[in-house]
DOVO-977329 format. One record per residue (C-alpha): residue number from 1; residue in three letters; x, y, z. Coordinates in steps of 0.05 Angstrom, whole numbers, padded with zeros to 5 digits. Example, Ala and Ser with C-alpha at 12.3 -4.5 7.8 and 13.67 -1.06 7.14 Angstrom:
+-----+------+--------+--------+--------+
! pos ! code !     xx !     yy !     zz !
+-----+------+--------+--------+--------+
!   1 !  ala !  00246 ! -00090 !  00156 !
!   2 !  ser !  00273 ! -00021 !  00143 !
+-----+------+--------+--------+--------+
//
This chain:
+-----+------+--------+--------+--------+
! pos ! code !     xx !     yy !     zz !
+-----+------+--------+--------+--------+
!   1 !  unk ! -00197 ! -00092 !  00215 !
!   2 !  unk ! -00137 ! -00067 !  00254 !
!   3 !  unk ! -00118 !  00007 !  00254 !
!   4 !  unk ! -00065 !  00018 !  00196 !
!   5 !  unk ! -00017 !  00072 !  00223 !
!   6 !  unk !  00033 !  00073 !  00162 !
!   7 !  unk ! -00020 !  00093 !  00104 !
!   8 !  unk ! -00019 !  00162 !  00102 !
!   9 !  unk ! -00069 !  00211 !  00060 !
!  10 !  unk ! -00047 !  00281 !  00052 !
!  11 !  unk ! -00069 !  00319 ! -00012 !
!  12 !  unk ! -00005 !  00357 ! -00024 !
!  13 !  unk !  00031 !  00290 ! -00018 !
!  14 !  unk !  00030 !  00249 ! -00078 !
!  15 !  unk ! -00026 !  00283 ! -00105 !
!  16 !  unk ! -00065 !  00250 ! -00042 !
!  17 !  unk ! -00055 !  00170 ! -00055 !
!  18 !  unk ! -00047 !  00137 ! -00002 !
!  19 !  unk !  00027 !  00132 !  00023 !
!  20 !  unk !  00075 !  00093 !  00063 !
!  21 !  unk !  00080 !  00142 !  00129 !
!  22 !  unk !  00087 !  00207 !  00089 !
!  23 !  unk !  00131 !  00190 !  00053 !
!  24 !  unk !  00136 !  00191 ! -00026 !
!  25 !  unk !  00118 !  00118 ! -00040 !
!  26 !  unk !  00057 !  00101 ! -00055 !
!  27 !  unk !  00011 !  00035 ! -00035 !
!  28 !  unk ! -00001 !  00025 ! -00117 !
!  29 !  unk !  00070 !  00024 ! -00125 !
!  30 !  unk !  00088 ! -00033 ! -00075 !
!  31 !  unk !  00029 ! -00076 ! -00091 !
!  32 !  unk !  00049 ! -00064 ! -00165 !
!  33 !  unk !  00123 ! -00086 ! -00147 !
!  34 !  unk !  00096 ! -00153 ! -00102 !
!  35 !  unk !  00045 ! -00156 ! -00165 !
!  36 !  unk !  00111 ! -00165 ! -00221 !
!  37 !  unk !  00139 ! -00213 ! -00161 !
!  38 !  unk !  00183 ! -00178 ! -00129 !
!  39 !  unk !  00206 ! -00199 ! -00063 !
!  40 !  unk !  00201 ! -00155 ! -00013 !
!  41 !  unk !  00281 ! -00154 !  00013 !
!  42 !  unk !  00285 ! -00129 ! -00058 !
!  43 !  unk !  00231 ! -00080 ! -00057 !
!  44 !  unk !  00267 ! -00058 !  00020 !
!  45 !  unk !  00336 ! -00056 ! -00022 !
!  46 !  unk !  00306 ! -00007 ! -00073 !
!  47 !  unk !  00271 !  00035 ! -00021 !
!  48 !  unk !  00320 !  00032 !  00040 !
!  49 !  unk !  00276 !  00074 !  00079 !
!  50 !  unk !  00213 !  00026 !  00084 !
!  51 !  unk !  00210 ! -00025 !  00127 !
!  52 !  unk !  00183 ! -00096 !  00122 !
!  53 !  unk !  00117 ! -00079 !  00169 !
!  54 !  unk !  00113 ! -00020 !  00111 !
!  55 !  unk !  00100 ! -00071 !  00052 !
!  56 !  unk !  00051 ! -00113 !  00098 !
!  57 !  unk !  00009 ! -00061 !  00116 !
!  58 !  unk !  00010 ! -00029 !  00045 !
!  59 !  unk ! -00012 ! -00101 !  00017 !
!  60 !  unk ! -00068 ! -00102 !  00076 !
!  61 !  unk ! -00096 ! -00033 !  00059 !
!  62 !  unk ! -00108 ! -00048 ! -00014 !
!  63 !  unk ! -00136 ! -00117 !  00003 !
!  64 !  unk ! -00183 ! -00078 !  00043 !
!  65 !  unk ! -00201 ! -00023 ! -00012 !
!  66 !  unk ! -00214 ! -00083 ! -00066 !
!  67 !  unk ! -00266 ! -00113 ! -00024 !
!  68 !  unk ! -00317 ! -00132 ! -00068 !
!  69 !  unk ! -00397 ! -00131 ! -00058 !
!  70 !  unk ! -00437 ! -00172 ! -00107 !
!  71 !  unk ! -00496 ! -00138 ! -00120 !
!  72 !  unk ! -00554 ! -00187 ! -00146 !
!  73 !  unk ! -00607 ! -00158 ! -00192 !
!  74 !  unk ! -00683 ! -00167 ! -00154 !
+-----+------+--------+--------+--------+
//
């Protein structure tokens, strides 16, 4: 996987979620807004500070944190 420079984890920031570079916007709250379909010019309208590559990487780190391992019982 490629190196995502715009998640951020600082403890005093957001109470250490992962952010969108520092600032106070979290990755669970723009996969929650692409979750209740929102379009991402309207999720860039609301937070005028993001960028588009912001919301892509976002959707790519939790994508990576959900990977799933099935475990099978032996």
């Amino acid at each position: 996987m490629k190196t995502l420079s715009r998640i951020t984890l600082n403890s005093e920031v957001m109470g250490g979620k992962p952010c969108i570079r520092g600032l106070r916007v979290t990755v669970g709250t723009v996969v929650g807004l692409m979750a209740s379909e929102h379009f991402p010019e309207e999720i860039l309208k609301a937070y005028p500070y993001l960028e588009l590559a912001d919301i892509y990487e976002a959707l790519a780190y939790a994508a990576w944190r959900s990977e799933e391992v099935e475990v099978t019982n032996v």
